[in-house]
Every structure is written in structure tokens, then in C-alpha cells.
C-alpha positions in Angstrom: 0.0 0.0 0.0 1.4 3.2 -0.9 0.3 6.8 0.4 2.0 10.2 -0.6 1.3 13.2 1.5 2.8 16.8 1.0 2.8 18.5 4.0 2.5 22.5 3.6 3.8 24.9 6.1 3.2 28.7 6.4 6.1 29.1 8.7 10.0 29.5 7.9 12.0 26.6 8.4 13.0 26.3 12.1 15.9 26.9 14.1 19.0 24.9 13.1 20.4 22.5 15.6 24.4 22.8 16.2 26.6 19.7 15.5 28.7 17.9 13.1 27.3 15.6 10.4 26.0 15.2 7.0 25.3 18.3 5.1 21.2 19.4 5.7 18.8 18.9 3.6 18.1 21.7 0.8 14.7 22.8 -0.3 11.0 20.6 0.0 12.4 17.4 1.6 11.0 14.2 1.0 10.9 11.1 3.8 9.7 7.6 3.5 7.8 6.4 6.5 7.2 2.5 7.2 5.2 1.3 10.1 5.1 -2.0 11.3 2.0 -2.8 9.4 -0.9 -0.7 9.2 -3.0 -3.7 10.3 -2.5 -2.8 13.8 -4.2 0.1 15.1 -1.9 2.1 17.0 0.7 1.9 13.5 -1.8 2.9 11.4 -2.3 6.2 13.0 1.4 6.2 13.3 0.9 7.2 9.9 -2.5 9.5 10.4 0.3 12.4 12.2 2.9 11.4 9.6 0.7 13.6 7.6 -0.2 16.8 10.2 1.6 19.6 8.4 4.5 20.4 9.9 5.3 24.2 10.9 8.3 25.6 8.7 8.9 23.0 6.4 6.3 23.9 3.1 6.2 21.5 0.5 7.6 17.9 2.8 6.4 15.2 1.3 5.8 12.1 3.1 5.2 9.0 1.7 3.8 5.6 3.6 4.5 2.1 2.2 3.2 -0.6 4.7 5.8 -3.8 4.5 2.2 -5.7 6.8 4.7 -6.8 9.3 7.2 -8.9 6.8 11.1 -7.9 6.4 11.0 -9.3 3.1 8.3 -6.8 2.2 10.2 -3.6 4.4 13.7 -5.0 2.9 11.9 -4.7 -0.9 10.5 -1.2 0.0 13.6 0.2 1.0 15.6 -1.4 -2.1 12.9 0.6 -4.3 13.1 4.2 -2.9 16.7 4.6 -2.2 16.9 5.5 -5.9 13.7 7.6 -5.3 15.0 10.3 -4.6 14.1 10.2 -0.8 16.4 11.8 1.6 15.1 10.6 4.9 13.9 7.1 6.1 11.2 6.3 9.5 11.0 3.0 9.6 10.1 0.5 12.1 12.5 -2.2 12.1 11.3 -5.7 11.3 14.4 -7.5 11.9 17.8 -5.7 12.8 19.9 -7.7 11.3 18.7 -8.0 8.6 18.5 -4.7 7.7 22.0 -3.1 8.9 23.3 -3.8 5.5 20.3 -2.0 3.9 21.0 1.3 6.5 24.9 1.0 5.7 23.6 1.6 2.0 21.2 3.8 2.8 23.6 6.2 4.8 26.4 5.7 1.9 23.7 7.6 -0.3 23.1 10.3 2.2 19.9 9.4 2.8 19.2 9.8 6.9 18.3 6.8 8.7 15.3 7.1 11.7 13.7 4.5 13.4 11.3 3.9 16.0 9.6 0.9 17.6 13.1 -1.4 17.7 17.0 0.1 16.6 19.5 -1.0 13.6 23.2 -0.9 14.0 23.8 2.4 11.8 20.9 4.6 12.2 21.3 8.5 12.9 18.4 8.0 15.8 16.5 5.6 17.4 13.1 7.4 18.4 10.8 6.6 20.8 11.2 5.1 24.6 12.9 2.5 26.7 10.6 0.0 26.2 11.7 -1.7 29.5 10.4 1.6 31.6 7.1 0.4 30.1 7.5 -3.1 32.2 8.7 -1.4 35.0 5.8 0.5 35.2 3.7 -2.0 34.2 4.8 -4.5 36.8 3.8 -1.8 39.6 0.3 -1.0 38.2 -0.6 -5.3 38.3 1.0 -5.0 41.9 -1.4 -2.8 43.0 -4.4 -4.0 41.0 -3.8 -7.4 42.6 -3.1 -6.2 46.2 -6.7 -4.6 45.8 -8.9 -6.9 43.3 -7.3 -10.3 44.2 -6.0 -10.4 47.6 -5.0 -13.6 49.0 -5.0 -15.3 45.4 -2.1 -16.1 43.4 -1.4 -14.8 40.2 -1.3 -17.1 37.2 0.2 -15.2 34.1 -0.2 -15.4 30.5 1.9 -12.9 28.6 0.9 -12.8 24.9 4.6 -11.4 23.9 6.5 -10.9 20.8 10.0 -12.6 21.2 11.3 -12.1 17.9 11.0 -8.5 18.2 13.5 -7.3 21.0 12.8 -3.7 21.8 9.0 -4.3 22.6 9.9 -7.5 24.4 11.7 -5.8 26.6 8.5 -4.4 28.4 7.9 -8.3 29.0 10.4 -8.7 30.6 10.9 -6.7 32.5 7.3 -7.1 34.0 7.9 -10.6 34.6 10.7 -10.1 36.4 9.3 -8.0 38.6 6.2 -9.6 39.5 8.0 -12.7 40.2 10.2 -10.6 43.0 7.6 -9.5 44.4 5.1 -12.0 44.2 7.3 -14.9 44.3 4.5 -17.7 44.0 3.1 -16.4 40.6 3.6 -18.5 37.3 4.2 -17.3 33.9 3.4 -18.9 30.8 3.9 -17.4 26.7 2.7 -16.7 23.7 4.2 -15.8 20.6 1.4 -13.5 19.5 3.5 -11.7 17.0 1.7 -8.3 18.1 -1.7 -10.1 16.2 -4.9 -11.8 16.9 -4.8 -15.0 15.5 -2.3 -16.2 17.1 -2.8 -14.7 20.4 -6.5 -16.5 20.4 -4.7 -19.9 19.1 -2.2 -19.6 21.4 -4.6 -18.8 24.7 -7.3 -21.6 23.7 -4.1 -24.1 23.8 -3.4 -23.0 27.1 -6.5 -22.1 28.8 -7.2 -26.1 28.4 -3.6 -26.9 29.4 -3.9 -24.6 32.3 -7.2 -23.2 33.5 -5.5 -22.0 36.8 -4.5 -19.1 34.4 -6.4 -15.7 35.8 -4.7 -12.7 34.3 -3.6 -12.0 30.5 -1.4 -9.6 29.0 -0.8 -8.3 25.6 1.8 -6.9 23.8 -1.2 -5.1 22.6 -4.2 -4.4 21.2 -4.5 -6.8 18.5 -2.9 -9.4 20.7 -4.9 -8.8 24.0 -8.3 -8.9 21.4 -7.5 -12.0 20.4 -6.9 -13.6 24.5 -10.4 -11.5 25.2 -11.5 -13.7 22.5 -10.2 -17.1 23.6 -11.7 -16.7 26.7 -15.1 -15.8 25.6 -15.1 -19.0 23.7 -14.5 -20.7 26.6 -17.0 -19.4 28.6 -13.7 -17.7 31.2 -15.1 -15.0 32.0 -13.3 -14.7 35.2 -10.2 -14.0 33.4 -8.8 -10.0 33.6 -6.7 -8.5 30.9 -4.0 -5.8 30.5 -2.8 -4.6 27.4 -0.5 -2.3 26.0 -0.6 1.0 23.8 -3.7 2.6 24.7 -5.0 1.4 21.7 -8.8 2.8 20.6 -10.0 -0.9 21.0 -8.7 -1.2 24.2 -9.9 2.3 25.5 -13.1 1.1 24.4 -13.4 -2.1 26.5 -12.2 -0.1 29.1 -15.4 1.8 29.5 -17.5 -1.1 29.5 -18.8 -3.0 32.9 -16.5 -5.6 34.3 -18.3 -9.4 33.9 -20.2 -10.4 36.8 -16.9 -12.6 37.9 -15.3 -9.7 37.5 -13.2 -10.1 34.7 -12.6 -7.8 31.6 -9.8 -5.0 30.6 -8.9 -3.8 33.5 -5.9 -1.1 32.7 -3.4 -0.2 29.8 0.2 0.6 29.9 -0.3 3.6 27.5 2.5 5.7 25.6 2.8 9.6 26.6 1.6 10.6 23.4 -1.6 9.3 21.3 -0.3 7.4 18.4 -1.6 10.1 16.1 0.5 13.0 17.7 3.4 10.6 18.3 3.5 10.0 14.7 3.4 13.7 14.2 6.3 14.3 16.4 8.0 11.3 14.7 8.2 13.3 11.4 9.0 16.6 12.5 12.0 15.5 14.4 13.2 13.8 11.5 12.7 16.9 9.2 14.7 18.8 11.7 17.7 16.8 12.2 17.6 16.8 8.1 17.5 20.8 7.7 20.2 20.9 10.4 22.5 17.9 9.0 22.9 17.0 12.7 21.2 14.9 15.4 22.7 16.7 18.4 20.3 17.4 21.1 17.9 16.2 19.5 15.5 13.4 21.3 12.1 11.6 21.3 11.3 9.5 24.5 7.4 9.9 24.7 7.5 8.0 28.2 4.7 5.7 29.6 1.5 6.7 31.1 -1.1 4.5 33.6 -4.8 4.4 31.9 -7.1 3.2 34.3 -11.2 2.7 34.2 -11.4 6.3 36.0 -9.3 8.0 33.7 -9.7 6.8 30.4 -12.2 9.6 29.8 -9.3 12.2 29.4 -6.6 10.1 27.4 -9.7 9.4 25.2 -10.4 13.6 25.0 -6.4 13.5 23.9 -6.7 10.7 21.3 -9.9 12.7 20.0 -7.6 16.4 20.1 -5.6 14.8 18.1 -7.4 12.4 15.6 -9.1 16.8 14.4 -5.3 17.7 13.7 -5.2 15.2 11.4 -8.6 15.6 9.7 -9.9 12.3 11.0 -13.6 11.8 12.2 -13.4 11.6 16.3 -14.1 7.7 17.4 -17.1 6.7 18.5 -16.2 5.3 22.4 
């Protein structure tokens, strides 16, 4: 799938950034921005901010190819606009490795090298957040849920992860290993959901017959918490909470509605400081700066992690919505 945009500005281009590096970019610039496939919510308006015009840069152009999650497809994309005439790369990368030779090209044609989501040996800028502070965080908010909601029970956890791709793993981790110092008697089992729904349902079926002690699911996020809701509506576990991650509309959603009479449901979200829309946004206008100013010094994207809970889902919703106008997108219907 391909999408152009041309993003006009009525402002001057903005203040330069001091530092060494490549020479900056002259005139309209024009970046290629890849998601990790635009079948997942939260990347698909990734690409929605890609296209807010951006103050001081008239004329960038933007263009979104969608590799749908396959590194033979991102690897192919790349191949096919280095002798575009691009300048500038975001990409979300699929597999490392696989692309650091790809970069190393990349960067021999001057073309500047962004990512987000996971890092590549060789780009300018890795953008976005420790993905392990998610965890962290994420291991404190199931703390206290439990200490409140299931006092006295133990915790019996299946993680619906994504092993293949480190940076977001990381968040797994580190919220196992947490939970399991301080709540020493929990269990853990896996899933490799690959961040979708069909496997995450397979996957959760397999194991809520191999082990229906399991009370407590969460997902990488939202397509792979949908598909463990799902699982466990076909098997009538509707004791079952879930946790997911992203703050993704779907999620929010569930959010708002009642808890099941055994009180299970979605019962929080480790979300991202920034909607996906206006974190896409950001994404671009960083790159276009570091581009104008041939340099990379000071600048920095690390959006953070913030707690959604039932009683304030309301206002990260009003965000989401602030956001979704800015980028001339109908408001969701919650």
C-alpha cells in the first residue's frame, strides 16, 4: 500500500540544531515512513500524524508504504526508494539484522536513517522510549491491582509477547521479572502472538485447556490482547482480567464497558505519553529537523509511559480525540 502526503507549512524553516554531520537537507524534503504494518491500530495512526503539516517545512512530502509486518516486504520497500529520490527514512524495524546492510547503503547515499519501535546498527536516531520503563511500570500498576482486586490469590500469568522482536519484548520482561520478586508464588506462561490476533487466540485456547489456573492476561497489545479476550469468551472464562499495551482505541473502548459479573474484563493499559496520532506527528518533525540541520545533536524523542485506568480513560480518550481533528480524521465513537 502506498500513500503520498505533501505537508505545507506557512512558517519559515525552524531553528537549526548545532553539530557535526551530514550536510542538511536543501529545499522541499521528501521522507519515507514505514510502520510495522498498518493492520495494527496504534501503526496505522502512526501514519495518520505522519501527515499533520508540519510548521516551517512547506512543501515535505511524506510518503507511507506498509511492508504488513514482513522484512522481506520492508527489505523490498527500502531497495525501491533509495533511488527515489528520498532523503530521509522512519522505519520501524522488522528484523535488525537483517537490515543493517540495507542502512549501511542507505547512509552511503546520504539518505538519513530514523527509526522507531526497535533500533538498527547504523541509524542517525533511534526514536521513541525505553521499552523496559514500560515493564517497570507495568509490573507496579498489576502490583497494586492485585493487592486490591485479588487479595490472598495467586497470580497465574499469561503474557501474549513478541520474542522475535527485542525492543518491545523488553516491556515483558521486564514485567515478569518484577512480578515474580515480588510475588514470588506467581507462574508465567507465553505466547508468541507476533503483536496479532490469530495467534494470540490460538495460542490462549491451547493454554487455557492446558492450564485453567491461568487468571490474568497480557498483551503486547491491542490486536494481541483482542485476540486472549476472544479465547476466553469461547471458553466461557469470563473470570479472566486483561491488561494490554498501547492505549489502543479498542482497548480504551473495553475499558469503558462494565466488568463481567466474575469480574473479569480489561482492567488497565500501559499507554504511551503521546496518542499514536501526535506521536507519529512528532516522529516526522523530528526527522525533518535533524535533516534541515545535518545533525542529530540534542535532538531526542522519549514519549514515556502513562497509567490508563477505568477512572481516567475519559481524558486520554479527549487526547486521542484532540488529536485524531489535527489530522482531519472523524473523532471515534467510544
Amino acid at each position: 500500500m502506498l500513500v503520498v502526503f505533501v505537508l505545507a507549512g506557512l512558517l519559515l524553516p525552524g531553528a537549526l540544531f548545532a553539530g557535526g554531520g551530514a550536510e542538511g537537507a536543501k529545499g522541499p524534503m521528501k521522507i519515507l515512513f514505514i510502520p510495522f504494518t498498518m493492520e495494527h491500530v496504534f501503526q496505522k495512526e502512526l501514519c495518520d500524524g505522519a501527515k499533520i503539516p508540519i510548521p516551517g517545512f512547506p512543501g515535505l512530502q511524506v510518503i507511507v508504504e506498509d511492508p504488513y509486518g514482513k522484512i522481506e516486504r520492508e527489505l523490498e520497500i527500502l531497495e525501491t526508494y533509495m533511488s527515489k529520490g528520498i532523503q530521509g527514512v522512519v522505519m520501524y524495524p522488522i528484523d535488525s539484522k537483517a537490515l543493517a546492510p540495507v542502512v549501511q547503503e542507505m547512509k552511503q547515499k546520504k539518505i538519513w536513517v530514523f527509526t522507531t519501535g526497535n533500533h538498527v546498527e547504523g541509524e542517525h536516531i533511534g526514536m521513541g522510549t525505553d521499552e523496559r520503563d514500560g515493564g517497570l511500570l507495568a509490573a507496579d500498576m498489576f502490583i497494586r491491582w492485585w493487592g486490591q482486586n485479588r487479595q490472598g490469590k495467586t497470580p497465574h500469568i499469561l503474557l501474549l509477547d513478541i520474542p522475535n522482536v527485542p525492543e518491545p519484548q523488553r516491556k515483558m520482561i521486564a514485567f515478569e521479572e518484577v512480578v515474580k520478586a515480588k510475588i514470588p508464588a506467581a507462574t508465567f506462561f507465553h505466547v508468541d502472538s507476533n503483536g496479532s490476533t490469530e495467534p494470540s487466540l490460538t495460542g490462549t485456547e491451547q493454554y487455557l485447556q492446558s492450564h485453567p489456573e491461568i487468571n490474568f492476561i497480557f498483551g503486547i497489545n491491542a490486536s494481541a490482547t483482542l485476540g486472549g479476550i476472544a479465547a476466553c469468551e469461547n471458553a466461557g472464562r469470563l473470570d479472566i482480567a486483561h491488561a494490554s499495551s498501547g492505549a489502543e482505541p479498542p482497548i480504551l473502548a473495553l475499558l469503558k464497558k462494565p466488568l463481567s459479573a466474575q469480574g473479569g474484563g480489561v482492567v488497565w493499559d500501559i499507554g504511551y505519553g503521546k496518542s499514536a496520532v501526535q506521536y507519529g506527528n512528532h516522529l516526522v518533525e523530528v526527522a525533518a529537523k535533524a535533516m534541515s540541520a545535518g545533525s542529530v545533536e540534542g535532538l531526542k524523542i522519549d514519549i514515556g509511559f502513562q497509567e490508563v485506568w477505568r477512572d481516567n480513560v475519559d481524558q486520554v480518550i479527549a487526547t486521542m480525540q484532540e488529536w485524531r481533528k489535527k489530522a482531519n480524521l472523524a473523532p471515534m465513537d467510544f
